[in-house]
C-alpha positions in Angstrom: -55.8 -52.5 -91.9 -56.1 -49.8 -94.9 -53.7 -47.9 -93.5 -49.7 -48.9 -92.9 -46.7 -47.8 -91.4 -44.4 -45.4 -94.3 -41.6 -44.0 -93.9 -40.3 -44.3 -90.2 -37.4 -42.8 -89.0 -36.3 -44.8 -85.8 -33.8 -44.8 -83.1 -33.1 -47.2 -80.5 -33.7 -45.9 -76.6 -33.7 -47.0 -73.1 -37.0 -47.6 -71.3 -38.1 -45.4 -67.9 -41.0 -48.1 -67.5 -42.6 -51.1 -68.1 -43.9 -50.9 -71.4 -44.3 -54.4 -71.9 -48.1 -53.7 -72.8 -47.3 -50.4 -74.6 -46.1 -51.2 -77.9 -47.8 -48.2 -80.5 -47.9 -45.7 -77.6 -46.8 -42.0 -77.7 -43.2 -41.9 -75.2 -41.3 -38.5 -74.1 -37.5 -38.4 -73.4 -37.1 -38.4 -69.4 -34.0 -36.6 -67.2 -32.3 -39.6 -67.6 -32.3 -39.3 -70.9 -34.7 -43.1 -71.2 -38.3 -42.8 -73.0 -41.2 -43.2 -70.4 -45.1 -43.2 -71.3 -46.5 -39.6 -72.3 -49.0 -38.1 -69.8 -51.9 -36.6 -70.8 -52.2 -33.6 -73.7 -48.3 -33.6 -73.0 -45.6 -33.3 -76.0 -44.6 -36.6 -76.9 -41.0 -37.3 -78.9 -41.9 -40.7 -80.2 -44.0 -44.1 -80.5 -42.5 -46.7 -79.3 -42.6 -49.9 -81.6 -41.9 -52.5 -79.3 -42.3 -54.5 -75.8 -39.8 -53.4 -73.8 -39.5 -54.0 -69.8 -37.6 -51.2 -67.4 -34.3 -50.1 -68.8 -34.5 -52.4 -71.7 -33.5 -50.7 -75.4 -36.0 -50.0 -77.6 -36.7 -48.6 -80.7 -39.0 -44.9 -81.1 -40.4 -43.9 -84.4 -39.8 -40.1 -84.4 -40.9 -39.2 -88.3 -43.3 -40.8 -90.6 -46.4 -42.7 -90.3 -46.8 -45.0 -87.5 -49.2 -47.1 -85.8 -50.6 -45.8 -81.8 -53.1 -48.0 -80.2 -56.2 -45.5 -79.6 -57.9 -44.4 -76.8 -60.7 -43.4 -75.2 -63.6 -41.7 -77.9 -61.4 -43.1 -80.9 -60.2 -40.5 -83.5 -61.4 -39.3 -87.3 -59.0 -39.2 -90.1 -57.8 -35.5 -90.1 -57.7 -35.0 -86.0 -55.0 -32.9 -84.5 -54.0 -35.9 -81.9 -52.5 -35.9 -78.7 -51.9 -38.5 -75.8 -54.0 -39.7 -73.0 -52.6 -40.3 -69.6 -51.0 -43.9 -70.8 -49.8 -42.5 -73.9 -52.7 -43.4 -76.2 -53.2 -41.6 -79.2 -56.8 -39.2 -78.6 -58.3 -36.5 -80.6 -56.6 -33.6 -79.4 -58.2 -31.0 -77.0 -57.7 -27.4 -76.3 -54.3 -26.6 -75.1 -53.0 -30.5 -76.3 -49.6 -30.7 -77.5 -49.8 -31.6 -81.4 -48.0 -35.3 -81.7 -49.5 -36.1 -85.2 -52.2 -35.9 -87.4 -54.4 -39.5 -87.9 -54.8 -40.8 -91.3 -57.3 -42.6 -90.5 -60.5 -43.4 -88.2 -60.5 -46.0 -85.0 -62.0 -46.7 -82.2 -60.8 -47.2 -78.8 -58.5 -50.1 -78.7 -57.6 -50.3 -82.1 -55.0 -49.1 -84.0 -54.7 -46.4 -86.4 -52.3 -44.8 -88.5 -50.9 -41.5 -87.4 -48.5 -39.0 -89.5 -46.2 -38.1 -86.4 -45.4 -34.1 -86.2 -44.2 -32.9 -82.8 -45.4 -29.4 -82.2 -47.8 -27.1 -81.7 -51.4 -27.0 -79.4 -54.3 -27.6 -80.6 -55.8 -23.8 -80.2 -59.1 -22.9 -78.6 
């Protein structure tokens, strides 16, 4: 992979789900204050960078670059991205939440590098 992880800021949460199979996906801080999955074009708060099962700790990458395992239609180095409904990273739609910008380009399934930036929608 051309691309790696630089420059991570992490902190260690609680998991809302199963995320055993979730490792490199886009989470949001819950009510409870626990990370669960990010739904679909909604503002994420981190990638979780592990394996963790229900109210297991794990630990969010919040600033840098950082891997996300891609979704459907892939992404191009230079997309606004956002998350699909299981917190895959997508190329980002009208009216998306902003989570990053990908540094590189991937196809479904496989992972790319993404600089992580919170904010914004992609406009129409």
């Amino acid at each position: 992979m051309a691309n790696l992880e630089q420059n991570l800021s992490l902190i260690t949460m609680i998991s809302a789900d199963d995320m055993s199979a979730a490792q490199y996906r886009f989470v949001s801080i819950d009510a409870d204050g626990k990370v669960a999955l990010t739904g679909a074009g909604l503002k994420a708060d981190g990638v979780n960078q592990e394996a963790p099962v229900v109210d297991e700790a794990t630990v969010v990458a919040i600033s840098g670059i950082s891997f996300l395992e891609v979704g459907a239609g892939g992404v191009t180095a230079g997309d606004d991205v956002a998350s699909d409904a299981t917190g895959k990273v997508v190329a980002g739609v009208t009216d998306d939440s902003i989570n990053g910008v990908a540094v590189a380009t991937a196809a479904a399934g496989e992972l790319v590098a993404v600089l992580l930036g919170f904010g914004g929608v992609v406009p129409a």
